[in-house]
ROMAR-501607 format. One record per residue (C-alpha): residue number from 1; y negated, z, x negated. Coordinates in Angstrom, 2 decimals, padded with zeros to 5 digits, always signed. Each point is the difference from the previous one (the first is absolute). Layout:
<nodes>
<node nr="NUM" py="Y" pz="Z" px="X"/>
...
</nodes>
This chain:
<nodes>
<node nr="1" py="-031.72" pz="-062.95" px="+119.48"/>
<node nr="2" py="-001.52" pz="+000.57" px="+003.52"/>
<node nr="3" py="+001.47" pz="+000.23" px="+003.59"/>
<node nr="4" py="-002.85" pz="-000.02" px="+002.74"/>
<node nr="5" py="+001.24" pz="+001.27" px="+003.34"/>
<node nr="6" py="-002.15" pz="-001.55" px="+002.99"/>
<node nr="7" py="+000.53" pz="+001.98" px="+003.19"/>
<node nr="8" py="-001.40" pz="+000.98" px="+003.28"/>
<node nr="9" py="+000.96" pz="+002.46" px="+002.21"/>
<node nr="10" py="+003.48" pz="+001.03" px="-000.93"/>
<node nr="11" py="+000.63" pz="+003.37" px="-001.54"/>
<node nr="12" py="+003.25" pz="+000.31" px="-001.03"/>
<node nr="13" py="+001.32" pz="-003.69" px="-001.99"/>
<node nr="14" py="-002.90" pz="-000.16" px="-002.45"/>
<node nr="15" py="-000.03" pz="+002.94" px="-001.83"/>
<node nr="16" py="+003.62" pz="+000.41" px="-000.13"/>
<node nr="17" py="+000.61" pz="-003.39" px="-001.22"/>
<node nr="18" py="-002.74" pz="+001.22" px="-002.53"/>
<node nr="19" py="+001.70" pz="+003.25" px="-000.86"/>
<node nr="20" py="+003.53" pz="-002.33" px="-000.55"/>
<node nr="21" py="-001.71" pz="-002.67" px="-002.45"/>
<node nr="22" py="-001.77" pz="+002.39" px="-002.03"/>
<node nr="23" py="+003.45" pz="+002.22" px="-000.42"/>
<node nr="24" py="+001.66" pz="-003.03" px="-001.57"/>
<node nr="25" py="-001.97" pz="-000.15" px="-003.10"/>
<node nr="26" py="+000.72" pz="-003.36" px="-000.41"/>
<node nr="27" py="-003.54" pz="-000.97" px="-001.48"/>
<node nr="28" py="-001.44" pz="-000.78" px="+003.12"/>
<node nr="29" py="-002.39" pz="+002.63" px="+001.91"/>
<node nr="30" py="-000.94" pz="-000.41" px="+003.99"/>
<node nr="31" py="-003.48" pz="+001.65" px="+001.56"/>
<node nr="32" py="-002.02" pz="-001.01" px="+003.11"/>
<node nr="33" py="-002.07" pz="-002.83" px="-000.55"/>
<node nr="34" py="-003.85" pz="-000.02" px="-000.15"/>
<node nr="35" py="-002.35" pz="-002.82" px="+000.48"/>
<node nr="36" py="-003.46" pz="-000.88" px="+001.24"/>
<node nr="37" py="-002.21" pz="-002.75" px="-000.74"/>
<node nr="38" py="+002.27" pz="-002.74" px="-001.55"/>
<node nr="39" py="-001.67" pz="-002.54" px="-002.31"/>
<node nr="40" py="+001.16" pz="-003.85" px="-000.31"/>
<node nr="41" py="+000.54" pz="+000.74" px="-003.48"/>
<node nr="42" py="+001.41" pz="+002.58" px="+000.00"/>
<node nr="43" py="+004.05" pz="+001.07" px="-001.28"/>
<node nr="44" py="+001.95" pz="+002.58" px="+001.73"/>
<node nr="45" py="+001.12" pz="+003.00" px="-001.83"/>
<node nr="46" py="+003.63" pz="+000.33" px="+001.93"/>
<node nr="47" py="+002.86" pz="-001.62" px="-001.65"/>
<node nr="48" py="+001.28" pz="-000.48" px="+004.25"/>
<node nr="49" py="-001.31" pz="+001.63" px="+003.53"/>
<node nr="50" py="+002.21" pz="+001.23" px="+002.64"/>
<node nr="51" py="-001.68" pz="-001.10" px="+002.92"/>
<node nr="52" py="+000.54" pz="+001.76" px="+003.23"/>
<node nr="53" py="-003.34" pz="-000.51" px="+002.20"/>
<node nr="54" py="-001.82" pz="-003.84" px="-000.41"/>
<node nr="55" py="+001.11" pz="-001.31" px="+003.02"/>
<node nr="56" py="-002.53" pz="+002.34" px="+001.53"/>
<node nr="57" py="-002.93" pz="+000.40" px="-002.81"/>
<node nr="58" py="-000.84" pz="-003.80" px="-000.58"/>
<node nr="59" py="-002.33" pz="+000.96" px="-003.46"/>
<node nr="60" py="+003.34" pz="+001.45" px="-001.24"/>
<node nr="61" py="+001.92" pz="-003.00" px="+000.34"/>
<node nr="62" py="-003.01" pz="-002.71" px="-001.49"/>
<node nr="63" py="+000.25" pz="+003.33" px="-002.92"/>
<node nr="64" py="+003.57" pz="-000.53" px="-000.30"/>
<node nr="65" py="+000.28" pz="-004.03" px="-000.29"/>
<node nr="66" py="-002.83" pz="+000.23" px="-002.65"/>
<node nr="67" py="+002.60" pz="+002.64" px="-002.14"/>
<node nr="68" py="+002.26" pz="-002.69" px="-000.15"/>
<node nr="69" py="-002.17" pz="-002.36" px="-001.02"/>
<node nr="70" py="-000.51" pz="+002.15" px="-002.91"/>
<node nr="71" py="+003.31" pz="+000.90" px="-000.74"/>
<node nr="72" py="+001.37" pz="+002.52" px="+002.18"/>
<node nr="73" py="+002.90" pz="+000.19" px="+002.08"/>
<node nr="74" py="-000.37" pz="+000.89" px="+003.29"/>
<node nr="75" py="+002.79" pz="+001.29" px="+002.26"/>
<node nr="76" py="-000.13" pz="-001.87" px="+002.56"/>
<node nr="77" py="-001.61" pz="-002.98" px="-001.04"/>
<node nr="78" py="-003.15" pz="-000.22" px="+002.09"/>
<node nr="79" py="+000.04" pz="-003.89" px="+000.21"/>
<node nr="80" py="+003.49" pz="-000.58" px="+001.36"/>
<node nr="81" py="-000.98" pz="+003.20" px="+002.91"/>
<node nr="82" py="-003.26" pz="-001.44" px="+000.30"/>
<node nr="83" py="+001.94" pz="-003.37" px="+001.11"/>
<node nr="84" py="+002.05" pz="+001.35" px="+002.24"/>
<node nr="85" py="+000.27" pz="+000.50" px="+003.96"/>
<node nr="86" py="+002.36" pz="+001.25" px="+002.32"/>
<node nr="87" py="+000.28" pz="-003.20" px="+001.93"/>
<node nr="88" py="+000.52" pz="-001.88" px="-004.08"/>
<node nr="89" py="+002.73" pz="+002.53" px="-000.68"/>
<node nr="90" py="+001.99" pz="-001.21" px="+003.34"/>
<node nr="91" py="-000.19" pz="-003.76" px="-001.18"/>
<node nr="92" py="+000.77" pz="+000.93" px="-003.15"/>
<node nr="93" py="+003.29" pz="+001.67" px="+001.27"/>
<node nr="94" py="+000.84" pz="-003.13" px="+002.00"/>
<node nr="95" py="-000.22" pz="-002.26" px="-003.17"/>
<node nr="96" py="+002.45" pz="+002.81" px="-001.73"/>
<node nr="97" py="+002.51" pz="+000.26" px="+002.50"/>
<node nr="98" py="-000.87" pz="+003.41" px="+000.79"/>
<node nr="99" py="+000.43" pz="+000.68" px="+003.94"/>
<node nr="100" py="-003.34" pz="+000.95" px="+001.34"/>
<node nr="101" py="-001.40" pz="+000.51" px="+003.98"/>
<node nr="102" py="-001.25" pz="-002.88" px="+001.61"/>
<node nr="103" py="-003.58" pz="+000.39" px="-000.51"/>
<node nr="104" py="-003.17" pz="-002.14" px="+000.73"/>
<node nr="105" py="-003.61" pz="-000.01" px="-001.67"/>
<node nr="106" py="-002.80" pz="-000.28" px="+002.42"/>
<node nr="107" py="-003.89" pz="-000.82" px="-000.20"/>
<node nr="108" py="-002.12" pz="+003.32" px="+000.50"/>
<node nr="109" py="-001.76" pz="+001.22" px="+003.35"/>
<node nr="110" py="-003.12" pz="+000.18" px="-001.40"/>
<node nr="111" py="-002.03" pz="-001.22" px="-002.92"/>
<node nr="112" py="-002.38" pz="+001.44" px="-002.20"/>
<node nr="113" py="-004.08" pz="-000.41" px="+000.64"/>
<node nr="114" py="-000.95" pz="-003.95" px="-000.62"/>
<node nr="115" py="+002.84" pz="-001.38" px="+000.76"/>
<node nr="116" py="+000.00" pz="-002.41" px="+002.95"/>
<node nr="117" py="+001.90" pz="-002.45" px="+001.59"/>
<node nr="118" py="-000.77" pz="-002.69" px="-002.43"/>
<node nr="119" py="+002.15" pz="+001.95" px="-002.17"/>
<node nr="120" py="+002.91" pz="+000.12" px="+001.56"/>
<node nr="121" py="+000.02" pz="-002.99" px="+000.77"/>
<node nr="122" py="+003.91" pz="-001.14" px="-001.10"/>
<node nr="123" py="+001.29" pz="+003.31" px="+001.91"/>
<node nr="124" py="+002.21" pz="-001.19" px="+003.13"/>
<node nr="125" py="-001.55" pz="+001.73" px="+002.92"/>
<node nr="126" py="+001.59" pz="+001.74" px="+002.18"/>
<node nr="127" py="+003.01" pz="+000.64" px="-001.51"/>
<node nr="128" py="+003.37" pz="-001.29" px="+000.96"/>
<node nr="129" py="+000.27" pz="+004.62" px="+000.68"/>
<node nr="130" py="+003.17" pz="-000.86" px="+002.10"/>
<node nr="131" py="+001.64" pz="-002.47" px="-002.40"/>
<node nr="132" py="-000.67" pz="+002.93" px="-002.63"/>
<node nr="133" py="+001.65" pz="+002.59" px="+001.79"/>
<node nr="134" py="+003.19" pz="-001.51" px="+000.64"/>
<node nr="135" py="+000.29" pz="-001.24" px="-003.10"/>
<node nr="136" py="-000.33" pz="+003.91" px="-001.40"/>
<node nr="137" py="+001.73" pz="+001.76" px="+003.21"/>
<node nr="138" py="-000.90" pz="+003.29" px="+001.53"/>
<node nr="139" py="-000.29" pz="+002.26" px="-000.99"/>
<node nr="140" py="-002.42" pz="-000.86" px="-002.72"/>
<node nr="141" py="-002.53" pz="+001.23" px="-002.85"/>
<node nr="142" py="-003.07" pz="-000.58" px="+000.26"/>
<node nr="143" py="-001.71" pz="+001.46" px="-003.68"/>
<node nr="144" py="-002.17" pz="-001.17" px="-002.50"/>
<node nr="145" py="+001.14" pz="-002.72" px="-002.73"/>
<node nr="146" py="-001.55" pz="+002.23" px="-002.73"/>
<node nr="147" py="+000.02" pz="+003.56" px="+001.17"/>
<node nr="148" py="+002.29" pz="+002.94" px="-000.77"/>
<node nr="149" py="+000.39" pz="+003.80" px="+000.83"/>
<node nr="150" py="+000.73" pz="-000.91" px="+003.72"/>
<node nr="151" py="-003.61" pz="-000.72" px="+001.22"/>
<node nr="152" py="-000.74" pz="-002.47" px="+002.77"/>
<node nr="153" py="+003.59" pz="-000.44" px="+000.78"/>
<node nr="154" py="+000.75" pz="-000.68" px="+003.79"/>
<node nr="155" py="+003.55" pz="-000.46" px="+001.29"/>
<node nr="156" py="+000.06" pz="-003.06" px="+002.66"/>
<node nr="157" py="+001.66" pz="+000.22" px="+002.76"/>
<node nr="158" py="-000.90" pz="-003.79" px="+002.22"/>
<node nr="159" py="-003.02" pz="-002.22" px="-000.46"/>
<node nr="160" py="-002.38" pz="+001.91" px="+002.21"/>
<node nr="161" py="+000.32" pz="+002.96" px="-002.17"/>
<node nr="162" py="-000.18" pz="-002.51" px="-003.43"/>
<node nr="163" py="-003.52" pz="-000.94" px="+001.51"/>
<node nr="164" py="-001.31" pz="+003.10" px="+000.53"/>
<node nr="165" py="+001.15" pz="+001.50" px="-003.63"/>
<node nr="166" py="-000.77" pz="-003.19" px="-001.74"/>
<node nr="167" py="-003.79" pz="+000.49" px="+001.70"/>
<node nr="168" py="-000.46" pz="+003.49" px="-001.77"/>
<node nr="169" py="+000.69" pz="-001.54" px="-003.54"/>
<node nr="170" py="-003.70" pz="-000.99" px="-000.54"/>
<node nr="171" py="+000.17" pz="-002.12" px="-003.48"/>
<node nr="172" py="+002.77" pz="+000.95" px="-001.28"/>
<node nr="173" py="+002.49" pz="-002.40" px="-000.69"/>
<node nr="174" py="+003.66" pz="+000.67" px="+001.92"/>
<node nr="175" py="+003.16" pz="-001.21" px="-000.14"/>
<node nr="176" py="+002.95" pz="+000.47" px="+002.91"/>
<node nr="177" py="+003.25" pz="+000.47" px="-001.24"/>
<node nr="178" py="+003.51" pz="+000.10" px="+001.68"/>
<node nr="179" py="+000.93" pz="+004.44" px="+000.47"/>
<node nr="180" py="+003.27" pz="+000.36" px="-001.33"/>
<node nr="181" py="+001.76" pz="+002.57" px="+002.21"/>
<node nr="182" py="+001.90" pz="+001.22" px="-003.10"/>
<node nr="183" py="+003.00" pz="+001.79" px="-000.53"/>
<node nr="184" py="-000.73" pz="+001.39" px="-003.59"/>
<node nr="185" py="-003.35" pz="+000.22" px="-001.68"/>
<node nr="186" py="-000.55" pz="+000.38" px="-003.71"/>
<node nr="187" py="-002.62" pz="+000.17" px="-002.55"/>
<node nr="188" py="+000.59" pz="-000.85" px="-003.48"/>
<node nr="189" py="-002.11" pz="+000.95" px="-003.31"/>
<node nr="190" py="+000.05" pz="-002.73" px="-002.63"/>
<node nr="191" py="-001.13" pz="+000.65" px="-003.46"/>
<node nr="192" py="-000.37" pz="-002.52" px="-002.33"/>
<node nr="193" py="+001.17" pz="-002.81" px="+002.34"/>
<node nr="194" py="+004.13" pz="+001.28" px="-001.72"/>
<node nr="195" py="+000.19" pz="+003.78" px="+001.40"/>
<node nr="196" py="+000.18" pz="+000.45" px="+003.72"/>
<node nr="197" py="+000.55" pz="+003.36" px="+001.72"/>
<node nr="198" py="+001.01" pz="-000.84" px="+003.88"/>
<node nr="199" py="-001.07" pz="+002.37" px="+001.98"/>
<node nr="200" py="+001.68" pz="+001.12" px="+004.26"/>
<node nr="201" py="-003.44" pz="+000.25" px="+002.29"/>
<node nr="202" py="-000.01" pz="+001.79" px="+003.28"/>
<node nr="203" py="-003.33" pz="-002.05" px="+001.29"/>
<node nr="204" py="+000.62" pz="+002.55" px="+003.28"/>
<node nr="205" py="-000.23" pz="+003.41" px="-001.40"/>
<node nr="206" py="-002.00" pz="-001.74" px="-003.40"/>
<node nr="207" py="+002.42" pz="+001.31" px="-002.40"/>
<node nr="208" py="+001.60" pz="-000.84" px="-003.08"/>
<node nr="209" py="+004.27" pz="-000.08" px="+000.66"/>
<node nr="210" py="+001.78" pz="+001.57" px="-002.82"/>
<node nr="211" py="+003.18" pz="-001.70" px="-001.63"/>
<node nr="212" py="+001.81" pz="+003.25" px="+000.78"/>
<node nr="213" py="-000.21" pz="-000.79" px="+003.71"/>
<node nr="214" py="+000.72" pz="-003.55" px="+000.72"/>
<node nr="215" py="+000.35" pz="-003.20" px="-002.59"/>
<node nr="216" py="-000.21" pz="-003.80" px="+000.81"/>
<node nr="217" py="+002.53" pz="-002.45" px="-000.47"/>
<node nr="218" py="+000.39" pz="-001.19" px="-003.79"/>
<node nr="219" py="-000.04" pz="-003.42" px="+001.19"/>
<node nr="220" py="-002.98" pz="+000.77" px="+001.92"/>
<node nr="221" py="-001.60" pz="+001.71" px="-002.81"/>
<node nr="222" py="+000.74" pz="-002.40" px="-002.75"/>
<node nr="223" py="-001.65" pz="-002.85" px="+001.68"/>
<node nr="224" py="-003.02" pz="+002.67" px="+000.59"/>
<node nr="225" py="-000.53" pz="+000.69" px="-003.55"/>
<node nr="226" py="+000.47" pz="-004.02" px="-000.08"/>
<node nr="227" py="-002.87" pz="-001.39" px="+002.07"/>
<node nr="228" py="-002.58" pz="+003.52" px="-001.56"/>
<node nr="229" py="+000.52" pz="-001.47" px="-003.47"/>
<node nr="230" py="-000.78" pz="-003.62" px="+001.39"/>
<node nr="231" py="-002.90" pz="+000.71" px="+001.50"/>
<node nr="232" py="-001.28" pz="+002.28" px="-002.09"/>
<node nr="233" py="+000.48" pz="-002.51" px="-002.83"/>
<node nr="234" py="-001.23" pz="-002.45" px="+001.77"/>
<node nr="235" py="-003.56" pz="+002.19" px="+000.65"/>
<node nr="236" py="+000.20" pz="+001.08" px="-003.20"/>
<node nr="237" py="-000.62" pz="+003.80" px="+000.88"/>
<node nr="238" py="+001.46" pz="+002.63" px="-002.85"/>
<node nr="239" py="-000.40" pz="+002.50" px="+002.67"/>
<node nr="240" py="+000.46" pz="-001.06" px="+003.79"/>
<node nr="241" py="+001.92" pz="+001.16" px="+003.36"/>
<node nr="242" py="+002.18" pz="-002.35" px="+002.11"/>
<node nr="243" py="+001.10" pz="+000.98" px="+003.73"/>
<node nr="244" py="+002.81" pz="-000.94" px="+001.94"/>
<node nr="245" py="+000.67" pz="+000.16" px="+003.50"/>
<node nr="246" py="+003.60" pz="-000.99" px="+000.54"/>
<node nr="247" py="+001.59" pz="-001.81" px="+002.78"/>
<node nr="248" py="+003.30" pz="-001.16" px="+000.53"/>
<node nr="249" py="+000.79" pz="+000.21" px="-003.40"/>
<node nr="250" py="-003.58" pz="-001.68" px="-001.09"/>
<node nr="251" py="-002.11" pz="+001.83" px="-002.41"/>
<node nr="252" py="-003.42" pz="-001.64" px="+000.93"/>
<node nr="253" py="-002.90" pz="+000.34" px="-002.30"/>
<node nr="254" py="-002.81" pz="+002.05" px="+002.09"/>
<node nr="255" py="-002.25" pz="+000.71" px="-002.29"/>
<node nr="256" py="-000.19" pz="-000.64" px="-003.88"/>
<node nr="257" py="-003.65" pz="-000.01" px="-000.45"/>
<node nr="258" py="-000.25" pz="+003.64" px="-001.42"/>
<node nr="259" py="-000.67" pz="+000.42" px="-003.58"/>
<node nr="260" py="-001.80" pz="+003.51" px="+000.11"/>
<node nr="261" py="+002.91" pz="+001.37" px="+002.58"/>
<node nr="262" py="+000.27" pz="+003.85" px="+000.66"/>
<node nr="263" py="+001.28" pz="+002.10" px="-002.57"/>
<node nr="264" py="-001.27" pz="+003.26" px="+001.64"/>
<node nr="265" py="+003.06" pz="+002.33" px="-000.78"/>
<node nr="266" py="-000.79" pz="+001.51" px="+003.74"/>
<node nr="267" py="+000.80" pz="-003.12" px="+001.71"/>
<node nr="268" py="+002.27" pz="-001.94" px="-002.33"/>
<node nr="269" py="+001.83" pz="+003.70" px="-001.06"/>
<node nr="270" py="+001.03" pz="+001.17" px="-003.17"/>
<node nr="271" py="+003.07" pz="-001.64" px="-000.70"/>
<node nr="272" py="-002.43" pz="-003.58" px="-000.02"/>
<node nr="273" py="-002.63" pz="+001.09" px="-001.40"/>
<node nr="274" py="+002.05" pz="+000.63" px="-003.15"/>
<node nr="275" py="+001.49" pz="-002.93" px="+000.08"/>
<node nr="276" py="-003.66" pz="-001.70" px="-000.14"/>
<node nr="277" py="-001.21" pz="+002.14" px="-002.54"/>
<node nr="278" py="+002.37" pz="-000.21" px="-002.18"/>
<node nr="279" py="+000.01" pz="-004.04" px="+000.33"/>
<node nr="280" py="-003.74" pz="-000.78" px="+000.07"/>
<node nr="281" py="-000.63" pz="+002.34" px="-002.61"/>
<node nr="282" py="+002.70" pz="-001.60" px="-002.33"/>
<node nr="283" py="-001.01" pz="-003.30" px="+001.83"/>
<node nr="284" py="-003.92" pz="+000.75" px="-001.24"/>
<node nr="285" py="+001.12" pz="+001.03" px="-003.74"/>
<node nr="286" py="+001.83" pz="-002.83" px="-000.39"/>
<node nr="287" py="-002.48" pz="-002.67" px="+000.58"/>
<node nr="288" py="-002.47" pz="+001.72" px="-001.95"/>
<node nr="289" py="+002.21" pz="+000.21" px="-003.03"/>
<node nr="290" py="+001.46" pz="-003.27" px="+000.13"/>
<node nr="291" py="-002.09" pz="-002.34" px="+002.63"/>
<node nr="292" py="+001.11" pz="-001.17" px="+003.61"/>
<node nr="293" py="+003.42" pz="-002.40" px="-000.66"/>
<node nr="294" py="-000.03" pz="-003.53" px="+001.15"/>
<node nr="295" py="+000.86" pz="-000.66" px="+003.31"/>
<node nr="296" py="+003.36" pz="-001.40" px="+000.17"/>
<node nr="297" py="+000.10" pz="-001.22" px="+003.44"/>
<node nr="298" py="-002.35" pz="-001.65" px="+002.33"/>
<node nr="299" py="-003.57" pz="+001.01" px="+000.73"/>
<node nr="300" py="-001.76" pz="-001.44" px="+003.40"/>
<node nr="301" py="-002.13" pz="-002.39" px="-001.87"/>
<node nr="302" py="+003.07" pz="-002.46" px="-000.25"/>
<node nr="303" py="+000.16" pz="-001.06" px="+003.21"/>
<node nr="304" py="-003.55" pz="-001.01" px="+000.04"/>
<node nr="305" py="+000.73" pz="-002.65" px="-002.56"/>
<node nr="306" py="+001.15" pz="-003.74" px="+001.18"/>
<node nr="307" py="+003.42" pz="+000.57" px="-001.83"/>
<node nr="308" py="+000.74" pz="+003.44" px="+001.41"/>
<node nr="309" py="+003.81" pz="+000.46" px="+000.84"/>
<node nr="310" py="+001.00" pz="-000.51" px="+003.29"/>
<node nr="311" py="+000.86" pz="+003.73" px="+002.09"/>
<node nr="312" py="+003.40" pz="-001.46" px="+000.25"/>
<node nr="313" py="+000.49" pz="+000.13" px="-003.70"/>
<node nr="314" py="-001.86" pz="+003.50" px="-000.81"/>
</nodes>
């Protein structure tokens, strides 16, 4: 019984996490994966694949939805990630009762070649761009609904400077969101939507806090590991990271849209990067011994359907 590990760039996670599955002997072996040409009728030889690199290789992820099809779980499942969007996760949040930044979607710049105005035909133009902008405040995000890593991000100062950004976004697709002057941020690991390692962020000097120096409020904490287990739940990601920028009190959900975060020991340092290994590789054994357990909660779909519960009852 096979583990394929699908990675990119990283140096450190994979072959560690290797290293740790194949030293438990617990019938279950773990190697980089290969592939090439994939037939339609063909079966995949990997009882489950780590993955840790489709969101930027789109062959690997059509390669990875046509494992499952034949049999193979994937970690994470490349149909709920290929669902989601930043701007998605936000709503999604609302209907959960999770606080999130005021945050609005907004039609591209520009448009790829052949599109005309014919085709845009039920946009609103111009924008209501002051209504928008005090609805959100100042200052303000302006970043795209489905990006990540901290590219095209612009912080917005007043509606002259939203203009000018928003010009340089070209087709991608943006949202503006509230900024959160935050007391507090944190970062949280969640591993098999149940274990949740919250983790003190210095977003100034871009370091990891340890517990030694400084630890959050239990209550604040408790509802922390609270709304990461909802969400992640909810997106149905075995392996994801939820931020938190807290104000007054408020943990609001940032970002939650990561599920092939950083486990570089340089940047996340030792102390979590054990704690990851040690949980994705049980995490990975696990569900290739026994399966992926039934959700017990609430996946997204539900509140597509006619009868979904109302947010008030969630």
């Amino acid at each position: 019984m096979k583990i394929g590990i699908l990675v990119g760039m990283e140096n450190t996670f994979p072959p560690a996490l290797i290293e740790k599955i194949n030293s438990m002997n617990a019938g279950v072996t773990a190697e980089y994966l290969k592939t090439g040409g994939v037939k339609a009728e063909d079966g995949c030889e990997y009882r489950l694949i780590f993955d840790r690199i489709s969101h930027e290789i789109p062959y690997y992820r059509g390669m990875l939805k046509h494992a499952v099809l034949n049999g193979t779980i994937v970690v994470n499942n490349p149909f709920w990630w290929s669902a989601d969007d930043k701007f998605f996760n936000y709503s999604l949040a609302t209907k959960l009762g999770v606080a999130v930044p005021k945050t609005v979607l907004l039609p591209q710049k520009a448009y790829i070649k052949g599109v005309t105005d014919a085709s845009l035909r039920n946009l609103e133009f111009p924008l209501k761009w002051q209504e928008i902008l005090d609805y959100v405040g100042v200052p303000a995000f302006l970043k795209p609904f489905d990006g990540g890593g901290w590219k095209n991000v612009y912080k917005i100062h007043s509606l002259e400077e939203l203009w000018r950004c928003y010009d340089e976004t070209d087709t991608l697709c943006m949202t503006l969101q509230e900024a959160i002057e935050f007391e507090e941020y944190v970062r949280c690991y969640c591993v098999g939507r149940k274990d949740v390692l919250v983790m003190i962020y210095d977003p100034a000097n871009r370091r990891y806090v340890p517990r030694t120096e400084r630890e959050l409020p239990k209550d604040l904490e408790d509802r922390i590991v609270r709304d990461t287990i909802l969400l992640c739940e909810s997106l149905g990601y075995d392996l994801n990271t939820v931020e938190f920028a807290v104000r007054d009190g408020i943990p609001y959900a940032i970002d939650f849209m990561n599920p092939a975060p950083d486990a570089d020991i340089h940047s996340v340092t030792e102390p979590y990067f054990n704690w990851i290994l040690d949980a994705m590789s049980k995490l990975l054994v696990d569900y290739a011994l026994n399966g992926v357990p039934t959700i017990k909660h609430h996946r997204w779909h539900r509140f597509l359907d006619n009868d979904a519960i109302p947010a008030s009852q969630v």
